[in-house]
Every structure is written in C-alpha cells, then in structure tokens.
N, CA, C and O atoms as a Maestro MAE file, in Angstrom:
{
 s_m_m2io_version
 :::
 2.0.0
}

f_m_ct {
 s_m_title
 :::
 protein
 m_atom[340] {
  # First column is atom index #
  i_m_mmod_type
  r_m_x_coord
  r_m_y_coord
  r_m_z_coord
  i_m_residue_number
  s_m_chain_name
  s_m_pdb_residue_name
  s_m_pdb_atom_name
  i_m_atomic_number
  :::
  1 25 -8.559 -7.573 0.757 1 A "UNK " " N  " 7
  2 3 -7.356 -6.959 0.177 1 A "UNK " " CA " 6
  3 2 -6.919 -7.718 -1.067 1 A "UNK " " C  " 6
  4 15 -7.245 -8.905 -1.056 1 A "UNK " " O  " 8
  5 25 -6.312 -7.333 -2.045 2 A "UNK " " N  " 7
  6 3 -5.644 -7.554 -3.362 2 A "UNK " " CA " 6
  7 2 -4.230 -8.065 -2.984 2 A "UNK " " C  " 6
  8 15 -3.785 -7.995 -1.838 2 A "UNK " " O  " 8
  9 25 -3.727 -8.456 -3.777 3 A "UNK " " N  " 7
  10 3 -2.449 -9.125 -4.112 3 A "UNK " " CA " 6
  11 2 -1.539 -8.309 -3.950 3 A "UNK " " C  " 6
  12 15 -0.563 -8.307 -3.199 3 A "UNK " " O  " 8
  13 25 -2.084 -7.271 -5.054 4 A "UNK " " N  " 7
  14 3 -1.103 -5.776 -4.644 4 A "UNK " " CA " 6
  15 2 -1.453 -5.366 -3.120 4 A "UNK " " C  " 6
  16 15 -0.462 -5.455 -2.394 4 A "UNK " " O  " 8
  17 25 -2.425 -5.011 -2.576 5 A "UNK " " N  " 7
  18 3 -2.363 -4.630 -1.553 5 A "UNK " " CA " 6
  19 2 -1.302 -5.305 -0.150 5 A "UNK " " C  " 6
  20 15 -0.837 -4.650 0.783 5 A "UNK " " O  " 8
  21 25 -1.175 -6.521 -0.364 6 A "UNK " " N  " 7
  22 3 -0.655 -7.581 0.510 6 A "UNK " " CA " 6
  23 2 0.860 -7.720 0.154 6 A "UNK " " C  " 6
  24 15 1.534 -8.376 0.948 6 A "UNK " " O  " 8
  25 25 1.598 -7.086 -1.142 7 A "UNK " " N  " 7
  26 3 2.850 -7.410 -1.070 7 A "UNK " " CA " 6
  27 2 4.026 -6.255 -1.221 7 A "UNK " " C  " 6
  28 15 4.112 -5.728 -2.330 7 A "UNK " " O  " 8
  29 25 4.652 -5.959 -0.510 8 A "UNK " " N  " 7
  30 3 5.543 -4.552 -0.355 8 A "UNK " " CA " 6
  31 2 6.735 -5.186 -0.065 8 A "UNK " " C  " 6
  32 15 7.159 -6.180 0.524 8 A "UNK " " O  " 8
  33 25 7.148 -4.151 -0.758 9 A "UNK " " N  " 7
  34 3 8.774 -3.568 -1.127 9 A "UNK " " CA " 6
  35 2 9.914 -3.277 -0.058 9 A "UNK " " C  " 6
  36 15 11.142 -3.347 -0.026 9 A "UNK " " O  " 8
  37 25 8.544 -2.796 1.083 10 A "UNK " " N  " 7
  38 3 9.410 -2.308 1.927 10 A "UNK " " CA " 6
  39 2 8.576 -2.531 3.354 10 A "UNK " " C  " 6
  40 15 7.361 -2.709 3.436 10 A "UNK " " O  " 8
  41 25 9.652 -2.470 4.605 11 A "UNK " " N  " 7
  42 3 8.606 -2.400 5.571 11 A "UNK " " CA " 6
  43 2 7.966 -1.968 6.227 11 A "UNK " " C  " 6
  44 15 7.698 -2.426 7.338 11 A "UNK " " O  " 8
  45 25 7.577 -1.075 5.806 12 A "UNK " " N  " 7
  46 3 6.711 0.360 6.387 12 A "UNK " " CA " 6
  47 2 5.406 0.296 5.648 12 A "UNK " " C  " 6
  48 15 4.500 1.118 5.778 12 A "UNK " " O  " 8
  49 25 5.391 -0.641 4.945 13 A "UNK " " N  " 7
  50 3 3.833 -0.634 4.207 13 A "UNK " " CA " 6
  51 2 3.403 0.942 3.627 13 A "UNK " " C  " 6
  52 15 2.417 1.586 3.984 13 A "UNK " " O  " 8
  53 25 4.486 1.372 2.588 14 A "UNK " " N  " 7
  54 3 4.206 2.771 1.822 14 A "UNK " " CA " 6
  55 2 3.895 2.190 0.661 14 A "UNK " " C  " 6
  56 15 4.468 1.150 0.337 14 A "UNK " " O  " 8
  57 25 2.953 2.764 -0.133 15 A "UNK " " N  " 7
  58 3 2.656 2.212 -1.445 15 A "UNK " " CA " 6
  59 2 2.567 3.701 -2.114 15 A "UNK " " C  " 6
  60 15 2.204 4.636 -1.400 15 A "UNK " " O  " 8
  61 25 2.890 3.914 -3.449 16 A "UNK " " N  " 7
  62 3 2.709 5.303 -3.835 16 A "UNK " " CA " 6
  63 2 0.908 5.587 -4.152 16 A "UNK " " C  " 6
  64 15 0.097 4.775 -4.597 16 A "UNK " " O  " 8
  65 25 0.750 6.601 -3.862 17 A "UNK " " N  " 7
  66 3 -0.812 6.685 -4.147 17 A "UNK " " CA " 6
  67 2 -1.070 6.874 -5.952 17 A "UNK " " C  " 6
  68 15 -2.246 6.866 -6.315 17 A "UNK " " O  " 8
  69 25 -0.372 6.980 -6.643 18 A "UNK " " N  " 7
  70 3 -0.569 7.067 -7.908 18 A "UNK " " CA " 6
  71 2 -0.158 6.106 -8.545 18 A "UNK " " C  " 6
  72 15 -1.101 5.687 -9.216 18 A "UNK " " O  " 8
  73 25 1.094 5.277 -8.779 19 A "UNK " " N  " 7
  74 3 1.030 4.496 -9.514 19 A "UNK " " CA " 6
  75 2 0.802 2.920 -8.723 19 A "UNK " " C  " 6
  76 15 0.500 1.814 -9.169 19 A "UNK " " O  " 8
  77 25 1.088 3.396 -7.433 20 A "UNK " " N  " 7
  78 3 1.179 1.939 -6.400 20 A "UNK " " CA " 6
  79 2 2.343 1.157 -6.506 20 A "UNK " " C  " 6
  80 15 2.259 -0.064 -6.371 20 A "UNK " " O  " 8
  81 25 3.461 1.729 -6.741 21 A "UNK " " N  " 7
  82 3 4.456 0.866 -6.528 21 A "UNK " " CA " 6
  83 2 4.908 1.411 -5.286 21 A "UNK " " C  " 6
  84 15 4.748 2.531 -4.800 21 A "UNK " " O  " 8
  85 25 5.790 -0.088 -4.675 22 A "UNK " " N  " 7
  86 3 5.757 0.099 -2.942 22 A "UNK " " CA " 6
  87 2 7.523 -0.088 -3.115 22 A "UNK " " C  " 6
  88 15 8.227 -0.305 -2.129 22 A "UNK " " O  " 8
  89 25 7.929 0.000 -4.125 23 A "UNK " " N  " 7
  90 3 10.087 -0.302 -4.081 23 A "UNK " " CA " 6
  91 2 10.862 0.846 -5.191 23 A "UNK " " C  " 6
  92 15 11.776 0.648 -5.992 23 A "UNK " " O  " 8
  93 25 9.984 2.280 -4.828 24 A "UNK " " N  " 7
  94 3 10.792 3.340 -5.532 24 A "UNK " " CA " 6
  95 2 10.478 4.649 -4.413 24 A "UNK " " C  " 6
  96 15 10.453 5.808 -4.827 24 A "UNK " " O  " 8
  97 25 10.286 4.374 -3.215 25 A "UNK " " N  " 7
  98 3 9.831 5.794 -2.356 25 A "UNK " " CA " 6
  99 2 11.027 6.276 -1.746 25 A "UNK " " C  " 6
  100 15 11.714 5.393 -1.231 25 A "UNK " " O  " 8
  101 25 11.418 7.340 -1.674 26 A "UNK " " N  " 7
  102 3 12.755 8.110 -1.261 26 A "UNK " " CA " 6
  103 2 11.962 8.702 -0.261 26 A "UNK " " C  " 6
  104 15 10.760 8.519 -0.453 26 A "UNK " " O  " 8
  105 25 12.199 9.250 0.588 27 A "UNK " " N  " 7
  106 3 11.678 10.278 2.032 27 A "UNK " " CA " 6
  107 2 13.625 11.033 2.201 27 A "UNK " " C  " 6
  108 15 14.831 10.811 2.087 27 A "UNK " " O  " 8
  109 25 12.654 11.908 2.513 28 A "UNK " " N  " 7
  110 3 13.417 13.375 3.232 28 A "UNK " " CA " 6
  111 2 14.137 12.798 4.495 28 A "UNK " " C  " 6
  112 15 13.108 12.441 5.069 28 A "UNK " " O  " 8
  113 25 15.003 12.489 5.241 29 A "UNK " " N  " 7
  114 3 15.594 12.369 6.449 29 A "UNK " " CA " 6
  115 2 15.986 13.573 7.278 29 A "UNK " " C  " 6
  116 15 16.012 14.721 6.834 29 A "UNK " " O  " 8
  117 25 16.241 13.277 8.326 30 A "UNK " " N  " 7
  118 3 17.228 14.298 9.299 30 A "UNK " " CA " 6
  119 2 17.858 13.587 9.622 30 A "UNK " " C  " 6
  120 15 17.382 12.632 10.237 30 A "UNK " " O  " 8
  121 25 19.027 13.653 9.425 31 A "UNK " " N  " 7
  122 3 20.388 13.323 10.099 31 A "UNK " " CA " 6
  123 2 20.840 13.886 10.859 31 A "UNK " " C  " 6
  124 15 20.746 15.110 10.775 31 A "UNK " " O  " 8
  125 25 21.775 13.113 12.329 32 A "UNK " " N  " 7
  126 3 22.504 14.178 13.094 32 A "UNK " " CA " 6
  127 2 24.367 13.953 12.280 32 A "UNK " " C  " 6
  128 15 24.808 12.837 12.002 32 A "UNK " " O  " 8
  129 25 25.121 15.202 12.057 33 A "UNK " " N  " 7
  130 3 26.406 15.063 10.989 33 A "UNK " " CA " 6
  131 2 26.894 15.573 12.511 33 A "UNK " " C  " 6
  132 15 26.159 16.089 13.353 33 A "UNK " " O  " 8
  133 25 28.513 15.258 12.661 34 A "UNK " " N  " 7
  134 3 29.424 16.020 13.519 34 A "UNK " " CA " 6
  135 2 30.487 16.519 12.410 34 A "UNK " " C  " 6
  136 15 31.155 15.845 11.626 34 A "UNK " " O  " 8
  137 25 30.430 17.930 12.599 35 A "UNK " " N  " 7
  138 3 31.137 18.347 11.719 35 A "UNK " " CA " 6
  139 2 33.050 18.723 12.518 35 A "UNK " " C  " 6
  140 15 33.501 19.168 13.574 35 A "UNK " " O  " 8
  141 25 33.720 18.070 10.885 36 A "UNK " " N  " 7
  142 3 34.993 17.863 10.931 36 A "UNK " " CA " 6
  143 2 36.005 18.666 10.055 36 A "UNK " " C  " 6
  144 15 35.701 19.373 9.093 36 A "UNK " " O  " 8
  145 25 37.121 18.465 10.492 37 A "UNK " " N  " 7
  146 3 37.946 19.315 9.521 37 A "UNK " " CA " 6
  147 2 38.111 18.894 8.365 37 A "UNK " " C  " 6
  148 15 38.616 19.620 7.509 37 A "UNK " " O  " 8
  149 25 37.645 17.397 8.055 38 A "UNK " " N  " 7
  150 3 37.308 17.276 6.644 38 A "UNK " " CA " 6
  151 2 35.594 17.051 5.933 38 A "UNK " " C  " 6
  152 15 35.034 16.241 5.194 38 A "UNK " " O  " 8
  153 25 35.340 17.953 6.472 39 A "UNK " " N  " 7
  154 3 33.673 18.111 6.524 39 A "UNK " " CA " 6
  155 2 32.676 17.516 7.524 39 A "UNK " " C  " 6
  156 15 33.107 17.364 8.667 39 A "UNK " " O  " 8
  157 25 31.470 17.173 7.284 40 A "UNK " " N  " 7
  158 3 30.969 15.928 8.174 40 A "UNK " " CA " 6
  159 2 30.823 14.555 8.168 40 A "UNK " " C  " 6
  160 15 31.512 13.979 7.327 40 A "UNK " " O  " 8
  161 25 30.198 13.943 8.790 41 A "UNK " " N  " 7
  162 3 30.345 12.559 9.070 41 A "UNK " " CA " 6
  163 2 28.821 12.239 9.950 41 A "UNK " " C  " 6
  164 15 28.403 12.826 10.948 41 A "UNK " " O  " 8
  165 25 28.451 11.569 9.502 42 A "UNK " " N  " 7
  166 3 26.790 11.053 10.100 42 A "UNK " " CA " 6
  167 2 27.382 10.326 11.704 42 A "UNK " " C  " 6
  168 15 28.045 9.302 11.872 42 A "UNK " " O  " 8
  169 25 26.868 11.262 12.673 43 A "UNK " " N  " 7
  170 3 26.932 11.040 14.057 43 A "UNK " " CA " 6
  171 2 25.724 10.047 14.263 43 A "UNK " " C  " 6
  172 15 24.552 10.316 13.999 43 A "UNK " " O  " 8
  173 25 26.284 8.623 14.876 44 A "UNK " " N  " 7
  174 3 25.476 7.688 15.712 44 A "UNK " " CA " 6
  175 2 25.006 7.538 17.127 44 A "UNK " " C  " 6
  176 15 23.944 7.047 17.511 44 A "UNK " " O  " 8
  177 25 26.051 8.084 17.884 45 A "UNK " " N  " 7
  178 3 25.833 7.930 19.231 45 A "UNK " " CA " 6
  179 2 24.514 7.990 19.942 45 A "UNK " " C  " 6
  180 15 23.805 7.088 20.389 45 A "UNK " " O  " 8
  181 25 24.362 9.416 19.926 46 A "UNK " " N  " 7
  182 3 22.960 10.062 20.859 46 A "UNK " " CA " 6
  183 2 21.694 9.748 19.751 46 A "UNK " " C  " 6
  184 15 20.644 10.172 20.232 46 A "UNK " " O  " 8
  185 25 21.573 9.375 18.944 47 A "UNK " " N  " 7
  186 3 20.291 9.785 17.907 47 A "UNK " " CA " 6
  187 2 19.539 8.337 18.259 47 A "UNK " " C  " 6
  188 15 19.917 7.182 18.060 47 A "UNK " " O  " 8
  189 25 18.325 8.865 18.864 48 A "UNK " " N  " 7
  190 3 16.862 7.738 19.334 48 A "UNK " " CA " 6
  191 2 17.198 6.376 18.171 48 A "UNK " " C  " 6
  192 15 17.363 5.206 18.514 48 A "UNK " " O  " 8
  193 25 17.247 6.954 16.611 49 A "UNK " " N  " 7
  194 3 16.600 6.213 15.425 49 A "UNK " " CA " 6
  195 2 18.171 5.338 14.839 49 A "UNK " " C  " 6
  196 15 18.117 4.485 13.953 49 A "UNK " " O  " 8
  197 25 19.207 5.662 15.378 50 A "UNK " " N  " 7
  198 3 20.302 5.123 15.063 50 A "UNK " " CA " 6
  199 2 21.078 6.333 14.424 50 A "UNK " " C  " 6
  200 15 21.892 6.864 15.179 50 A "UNK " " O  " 8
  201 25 20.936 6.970 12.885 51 A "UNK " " N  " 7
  202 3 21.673 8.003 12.603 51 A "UNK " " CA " 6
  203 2 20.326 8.899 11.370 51 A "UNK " " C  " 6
  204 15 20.562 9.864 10.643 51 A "UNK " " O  " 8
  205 25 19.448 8.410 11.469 52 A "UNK " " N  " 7
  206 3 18.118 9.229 10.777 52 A "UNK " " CA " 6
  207 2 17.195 9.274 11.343 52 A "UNK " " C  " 6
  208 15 16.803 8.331 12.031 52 A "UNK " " O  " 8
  209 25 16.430 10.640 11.192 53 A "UNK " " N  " 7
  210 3 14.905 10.613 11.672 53 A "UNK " " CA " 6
  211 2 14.022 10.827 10.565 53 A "UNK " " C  " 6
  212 15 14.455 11.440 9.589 53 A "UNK " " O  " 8
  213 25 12.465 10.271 10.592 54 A "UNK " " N  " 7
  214 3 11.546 10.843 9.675 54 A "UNK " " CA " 6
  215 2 10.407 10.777 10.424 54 A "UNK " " C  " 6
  216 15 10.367 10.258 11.540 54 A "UNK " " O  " 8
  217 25 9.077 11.496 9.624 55 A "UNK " " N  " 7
  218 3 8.162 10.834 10.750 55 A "UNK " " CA " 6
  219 2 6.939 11.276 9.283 55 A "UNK " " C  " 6
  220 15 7.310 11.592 8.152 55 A "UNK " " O  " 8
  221 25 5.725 11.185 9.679 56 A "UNK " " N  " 7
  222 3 4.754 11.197 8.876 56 A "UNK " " CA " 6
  223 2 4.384 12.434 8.007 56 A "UNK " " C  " 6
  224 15 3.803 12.327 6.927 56 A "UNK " " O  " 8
  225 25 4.779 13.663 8.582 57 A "UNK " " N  " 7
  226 3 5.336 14.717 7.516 57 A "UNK " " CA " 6
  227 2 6.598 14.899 6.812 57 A "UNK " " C  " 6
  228 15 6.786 15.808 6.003 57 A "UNK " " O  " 8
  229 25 7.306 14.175 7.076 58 A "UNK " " N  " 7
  230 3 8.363 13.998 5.989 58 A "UNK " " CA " 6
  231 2 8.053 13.911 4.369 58 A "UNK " " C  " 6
  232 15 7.120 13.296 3.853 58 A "UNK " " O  " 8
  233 25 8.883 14.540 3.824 59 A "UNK " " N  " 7
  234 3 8.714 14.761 2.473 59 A "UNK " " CA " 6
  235 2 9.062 13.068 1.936 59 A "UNK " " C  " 6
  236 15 9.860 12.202 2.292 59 A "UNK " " O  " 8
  237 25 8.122 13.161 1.028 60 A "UNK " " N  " 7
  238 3 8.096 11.568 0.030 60 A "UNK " " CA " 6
  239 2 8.225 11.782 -1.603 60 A "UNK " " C  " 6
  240 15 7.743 12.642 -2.340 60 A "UNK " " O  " 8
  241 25 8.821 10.987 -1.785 61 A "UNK " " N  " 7
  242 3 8.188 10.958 -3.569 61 A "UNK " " CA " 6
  243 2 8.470 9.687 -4.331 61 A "UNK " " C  " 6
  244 15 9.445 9.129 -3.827 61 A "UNK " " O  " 8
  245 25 8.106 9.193 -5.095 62 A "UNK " " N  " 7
  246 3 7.957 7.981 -6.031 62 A "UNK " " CA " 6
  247 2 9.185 8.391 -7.241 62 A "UNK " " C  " 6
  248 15 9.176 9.217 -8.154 62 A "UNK " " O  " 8
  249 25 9.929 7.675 -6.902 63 A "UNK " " N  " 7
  250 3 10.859 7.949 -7.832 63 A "UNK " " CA " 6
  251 2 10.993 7.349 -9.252 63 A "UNK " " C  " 6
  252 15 11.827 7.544 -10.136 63 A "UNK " " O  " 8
  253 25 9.689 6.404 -9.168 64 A "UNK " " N  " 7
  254 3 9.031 5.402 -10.710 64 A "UNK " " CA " 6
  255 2 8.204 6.720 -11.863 64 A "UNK " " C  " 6
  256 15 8.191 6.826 -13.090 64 A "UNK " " O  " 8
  257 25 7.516 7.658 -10.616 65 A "UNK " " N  " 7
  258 3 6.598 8.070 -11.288 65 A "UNK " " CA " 6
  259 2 6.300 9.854 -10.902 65 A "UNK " " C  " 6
  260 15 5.437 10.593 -11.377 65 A "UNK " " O  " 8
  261 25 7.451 10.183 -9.796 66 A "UNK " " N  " 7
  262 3 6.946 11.570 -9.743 66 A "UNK " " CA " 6
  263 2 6.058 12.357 -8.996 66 A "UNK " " C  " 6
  264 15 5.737 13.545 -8.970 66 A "UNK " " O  " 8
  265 25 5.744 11.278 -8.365 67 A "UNK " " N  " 7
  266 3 4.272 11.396 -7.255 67 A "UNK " " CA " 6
  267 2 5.333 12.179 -6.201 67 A "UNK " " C  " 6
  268 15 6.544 11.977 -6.109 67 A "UNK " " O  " 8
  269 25 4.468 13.186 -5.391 68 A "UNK " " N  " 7
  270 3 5.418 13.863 -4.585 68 A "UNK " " CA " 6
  271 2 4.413 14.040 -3.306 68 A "UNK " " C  " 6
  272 15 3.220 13.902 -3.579 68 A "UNK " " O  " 8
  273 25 4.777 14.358 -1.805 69 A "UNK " " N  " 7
  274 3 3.856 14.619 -1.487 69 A "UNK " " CA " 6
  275 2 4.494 14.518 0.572 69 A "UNK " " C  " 6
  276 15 5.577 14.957 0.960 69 A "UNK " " O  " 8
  277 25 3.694 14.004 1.253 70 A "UNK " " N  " 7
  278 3 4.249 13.777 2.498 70 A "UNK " " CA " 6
  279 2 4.623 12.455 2.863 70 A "UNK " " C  " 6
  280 15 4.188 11.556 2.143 70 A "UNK " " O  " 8
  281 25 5.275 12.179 3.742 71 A "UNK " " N  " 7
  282 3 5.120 10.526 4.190 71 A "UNK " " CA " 6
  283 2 4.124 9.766 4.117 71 A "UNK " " C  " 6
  284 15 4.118 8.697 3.506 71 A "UNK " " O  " 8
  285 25 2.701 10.495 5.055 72 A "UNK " " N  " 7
  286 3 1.589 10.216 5.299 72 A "UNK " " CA " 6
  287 2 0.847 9.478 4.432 72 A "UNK " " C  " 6
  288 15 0.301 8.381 4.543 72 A "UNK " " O  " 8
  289 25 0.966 10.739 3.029 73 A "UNK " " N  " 7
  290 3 0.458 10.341 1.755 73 A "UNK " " CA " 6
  291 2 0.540 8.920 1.002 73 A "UNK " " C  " 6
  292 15 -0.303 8.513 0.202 73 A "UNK " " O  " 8
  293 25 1.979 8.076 1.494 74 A "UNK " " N  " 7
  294 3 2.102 6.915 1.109 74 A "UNK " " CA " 6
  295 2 2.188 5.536 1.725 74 A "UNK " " C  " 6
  296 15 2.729 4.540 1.245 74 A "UNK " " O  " 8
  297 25 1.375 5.699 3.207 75 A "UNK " " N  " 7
  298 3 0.829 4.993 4.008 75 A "UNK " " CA " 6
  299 2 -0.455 4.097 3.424 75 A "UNK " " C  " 6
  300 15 -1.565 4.617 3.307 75 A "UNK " " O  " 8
  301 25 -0.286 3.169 3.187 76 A "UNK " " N  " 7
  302 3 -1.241 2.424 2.364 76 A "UNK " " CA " 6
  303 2 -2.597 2.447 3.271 76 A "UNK " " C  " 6
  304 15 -3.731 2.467 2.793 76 A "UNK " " O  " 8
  305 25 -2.233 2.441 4.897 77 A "UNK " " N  " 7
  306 3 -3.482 2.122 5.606 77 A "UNK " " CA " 6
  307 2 -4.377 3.468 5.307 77 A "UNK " " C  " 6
  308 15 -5.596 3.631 5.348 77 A "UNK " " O  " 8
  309 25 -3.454 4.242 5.035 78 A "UNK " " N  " 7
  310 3 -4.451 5.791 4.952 78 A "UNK " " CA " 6
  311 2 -5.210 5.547 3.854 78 A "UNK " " C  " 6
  312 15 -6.432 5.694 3.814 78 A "UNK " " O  " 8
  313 25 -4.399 5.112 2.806 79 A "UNK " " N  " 7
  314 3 -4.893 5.407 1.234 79 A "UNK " " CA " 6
  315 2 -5.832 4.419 1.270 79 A "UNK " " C  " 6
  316 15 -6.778 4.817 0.591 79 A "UNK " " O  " 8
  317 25 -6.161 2.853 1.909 80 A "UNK " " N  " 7
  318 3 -7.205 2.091 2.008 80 A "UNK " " CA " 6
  319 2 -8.637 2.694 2.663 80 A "UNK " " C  " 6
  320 15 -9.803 2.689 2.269 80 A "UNK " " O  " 8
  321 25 -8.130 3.086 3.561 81 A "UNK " " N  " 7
  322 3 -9.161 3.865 4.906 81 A "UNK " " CA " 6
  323 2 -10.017 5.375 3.461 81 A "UNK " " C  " 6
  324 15 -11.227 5.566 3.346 81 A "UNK " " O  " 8
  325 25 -9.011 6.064 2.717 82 A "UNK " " N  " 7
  326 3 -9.739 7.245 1.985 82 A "UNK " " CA " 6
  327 2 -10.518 6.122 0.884 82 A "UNK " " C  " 6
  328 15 -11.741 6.267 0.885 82 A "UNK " " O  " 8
  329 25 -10.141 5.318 0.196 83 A "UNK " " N  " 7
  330 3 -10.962 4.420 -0.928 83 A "UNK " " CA " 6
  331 2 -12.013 4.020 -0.525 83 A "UNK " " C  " 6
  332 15 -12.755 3.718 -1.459 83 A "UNK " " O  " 8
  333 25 -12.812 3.741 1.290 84 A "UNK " " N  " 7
  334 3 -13.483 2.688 1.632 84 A "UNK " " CA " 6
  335 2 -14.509 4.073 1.960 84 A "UNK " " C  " 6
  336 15 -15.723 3.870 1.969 84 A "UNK " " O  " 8
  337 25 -14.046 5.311 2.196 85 A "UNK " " N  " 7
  338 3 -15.092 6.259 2.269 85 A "UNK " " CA " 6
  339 2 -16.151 6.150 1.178 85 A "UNK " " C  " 6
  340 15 -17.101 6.933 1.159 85 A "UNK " " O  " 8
  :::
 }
 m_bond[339] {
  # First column is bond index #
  i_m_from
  i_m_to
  i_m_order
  :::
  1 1 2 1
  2 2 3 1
  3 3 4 2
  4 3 5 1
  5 5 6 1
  6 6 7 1
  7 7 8 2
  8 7 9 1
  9 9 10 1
  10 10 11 1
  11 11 12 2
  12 11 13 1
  13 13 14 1
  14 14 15 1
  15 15 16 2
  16 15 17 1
  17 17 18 1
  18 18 19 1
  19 19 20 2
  20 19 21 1
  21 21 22 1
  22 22 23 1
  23 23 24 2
  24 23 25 1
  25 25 26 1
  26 26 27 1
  27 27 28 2
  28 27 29 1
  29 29 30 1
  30 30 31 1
  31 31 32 2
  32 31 33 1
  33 33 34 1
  34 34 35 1
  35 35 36 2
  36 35 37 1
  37 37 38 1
  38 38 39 1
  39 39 40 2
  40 39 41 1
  41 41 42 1
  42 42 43 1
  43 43 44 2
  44 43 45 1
  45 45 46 1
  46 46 47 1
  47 47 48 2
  48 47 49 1
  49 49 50 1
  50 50 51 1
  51 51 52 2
  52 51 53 1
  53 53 54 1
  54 54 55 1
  55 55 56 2
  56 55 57 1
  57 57 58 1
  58 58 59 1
  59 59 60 2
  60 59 61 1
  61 61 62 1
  62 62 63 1
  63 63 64 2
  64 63 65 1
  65 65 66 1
  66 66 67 1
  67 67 68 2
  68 67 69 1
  69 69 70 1
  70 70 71 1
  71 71 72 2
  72 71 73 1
  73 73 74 1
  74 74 75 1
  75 75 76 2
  76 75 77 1
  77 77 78 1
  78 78 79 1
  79 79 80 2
  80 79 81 1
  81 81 82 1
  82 82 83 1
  83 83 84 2
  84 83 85 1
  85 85 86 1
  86 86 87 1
  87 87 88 2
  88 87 89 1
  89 89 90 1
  90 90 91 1
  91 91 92 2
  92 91 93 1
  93 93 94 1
  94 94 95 1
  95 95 96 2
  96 95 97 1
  97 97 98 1
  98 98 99 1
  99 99 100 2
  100 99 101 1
  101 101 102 1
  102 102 103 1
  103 103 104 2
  104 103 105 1
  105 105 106 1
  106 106 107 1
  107 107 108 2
  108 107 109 1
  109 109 110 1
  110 110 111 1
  111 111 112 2
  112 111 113 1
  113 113 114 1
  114 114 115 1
  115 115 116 2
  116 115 117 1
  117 117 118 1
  118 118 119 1
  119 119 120 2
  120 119 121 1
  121 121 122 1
  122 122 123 1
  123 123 124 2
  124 123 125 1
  125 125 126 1
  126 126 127 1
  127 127 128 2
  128 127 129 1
  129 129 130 1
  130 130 131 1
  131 131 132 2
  132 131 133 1
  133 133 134 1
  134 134 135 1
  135 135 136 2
  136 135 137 1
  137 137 138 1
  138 138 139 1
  139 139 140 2
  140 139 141 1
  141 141 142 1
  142 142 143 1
  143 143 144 2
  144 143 145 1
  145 145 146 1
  146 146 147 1
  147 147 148 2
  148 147 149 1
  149 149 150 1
  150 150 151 1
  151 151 152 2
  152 151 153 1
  153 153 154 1
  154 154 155 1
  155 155 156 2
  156 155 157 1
  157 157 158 1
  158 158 159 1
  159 159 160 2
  160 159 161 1
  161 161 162 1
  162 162 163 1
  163 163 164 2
  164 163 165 1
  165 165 166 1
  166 166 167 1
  167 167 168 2
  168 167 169 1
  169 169 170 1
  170 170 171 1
  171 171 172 2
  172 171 173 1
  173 173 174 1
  174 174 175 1
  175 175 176 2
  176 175 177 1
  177 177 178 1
  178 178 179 1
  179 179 180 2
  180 179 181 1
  181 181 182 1
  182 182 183 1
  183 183 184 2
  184 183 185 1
  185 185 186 1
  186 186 187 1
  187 187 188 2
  188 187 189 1
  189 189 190 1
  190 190 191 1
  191 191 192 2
  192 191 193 1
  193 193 194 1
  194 194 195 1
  195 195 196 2
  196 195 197 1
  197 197 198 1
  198 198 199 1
  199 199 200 2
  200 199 201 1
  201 201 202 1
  202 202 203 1
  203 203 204 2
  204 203 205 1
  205 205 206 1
  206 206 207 1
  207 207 208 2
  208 207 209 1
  209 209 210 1
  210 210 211 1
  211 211 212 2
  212 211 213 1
  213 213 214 1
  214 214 215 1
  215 215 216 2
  216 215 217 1
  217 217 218 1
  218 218 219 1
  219 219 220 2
  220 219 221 1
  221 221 222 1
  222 222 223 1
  223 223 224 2
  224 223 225 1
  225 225 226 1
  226 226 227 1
  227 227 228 2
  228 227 229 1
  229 229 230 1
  230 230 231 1
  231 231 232 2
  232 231 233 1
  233 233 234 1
  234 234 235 1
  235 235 236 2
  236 235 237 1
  237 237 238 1
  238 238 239 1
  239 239 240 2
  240 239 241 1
  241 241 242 1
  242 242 243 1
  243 243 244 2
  244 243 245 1
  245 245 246 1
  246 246 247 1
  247 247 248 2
  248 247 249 1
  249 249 250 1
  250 250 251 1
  251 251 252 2
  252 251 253 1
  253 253 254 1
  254 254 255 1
  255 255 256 2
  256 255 257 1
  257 257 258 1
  258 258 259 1
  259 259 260 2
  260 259 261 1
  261 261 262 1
  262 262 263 1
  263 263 264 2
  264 263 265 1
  265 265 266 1
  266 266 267 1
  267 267 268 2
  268 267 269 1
  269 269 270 1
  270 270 271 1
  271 271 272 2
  272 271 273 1
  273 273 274 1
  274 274 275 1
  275 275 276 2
  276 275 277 1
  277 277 278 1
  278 278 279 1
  279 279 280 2
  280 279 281 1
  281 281 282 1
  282 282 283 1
  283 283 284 2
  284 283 285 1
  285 285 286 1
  286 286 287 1
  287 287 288 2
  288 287 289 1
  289 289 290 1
  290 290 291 1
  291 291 292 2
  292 291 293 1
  293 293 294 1
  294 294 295 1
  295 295 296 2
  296 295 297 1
  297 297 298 1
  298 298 299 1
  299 299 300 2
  300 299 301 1
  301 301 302 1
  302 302 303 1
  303 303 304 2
  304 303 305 1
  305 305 306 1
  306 306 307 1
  307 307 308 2
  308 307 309 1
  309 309 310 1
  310 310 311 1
  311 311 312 2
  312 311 313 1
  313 313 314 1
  314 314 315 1
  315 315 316 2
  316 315 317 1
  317 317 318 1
  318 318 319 1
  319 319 320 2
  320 319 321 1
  321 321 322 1
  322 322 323 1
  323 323 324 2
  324 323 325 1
  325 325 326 1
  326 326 327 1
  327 327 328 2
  328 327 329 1
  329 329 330 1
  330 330 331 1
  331 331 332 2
  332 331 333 1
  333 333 334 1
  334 334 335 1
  335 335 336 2
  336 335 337 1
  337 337 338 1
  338 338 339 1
  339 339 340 2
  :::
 }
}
C-alpha cells in the first residue's frame, strides 16, 4: 500500500475513486425527524445508529471534485480489490 492509501480523513476508509481525496465525501442519510408544531426535530431515541442511517447504497459524492456515485463506490477496499484485477 501507498502513503495515500494508508492515510484517511475519515473513519470509514472512503477514498473518492477519482480524485482520491478521503476529507470531502458527503453521503445521503436517513434520518428519523418527530414532527412538531414548529416543524421537525431529529428523533434519537429508537434509531439502531443514534439519529442517521446509511449503508453501502447510499448516495455519495466528492465534494472536491464532483465524483458522484454510491457509498460502495468509495470504499477504498473495493477500489483496491478492482485495481489488483
């Protein structure tokens, strides 16, 4: 592995597949909201993940560079595993 490969941004080990930066990836969430008479409010109680969910089809994108795509897509182990084919 590379230098780049070994140092991230974040801890999920996402790296963008196009430009490879690993500290500009936004993902799609689900939130659970309880809605109020002054709109909603991000409900904590019942939710497994604390107050968001995502999972490997979740929408992704590189916000350095535009790269768009699924979660999956910016899983570095994937993107190592397709290079070594």
């Amino acid at each position: 592995m590379t230098d780049e490969e070994d140092n991230f941004d974040n801890d999920f080990n996402m790296r963008c597949p196009k430009c490879k930066k690993t500290d500009s990836i936004a993902i799609v969430i689900q939130a659970w909201a309880m809605l109020t008479s002054e709109g909603t409010e991000v409900y904590h109680d019942d939710c497994p993940d604390n107050d968001h969910l995502w999972d490997e089809k979740s929408g992704a994108q590189c916000v350095a560079c535009g790269k768009t795509g699924k979660v999956k897509d910016f899983d570095a182990k994937r993107q190592d595993k397709r290079r070594k084919r």
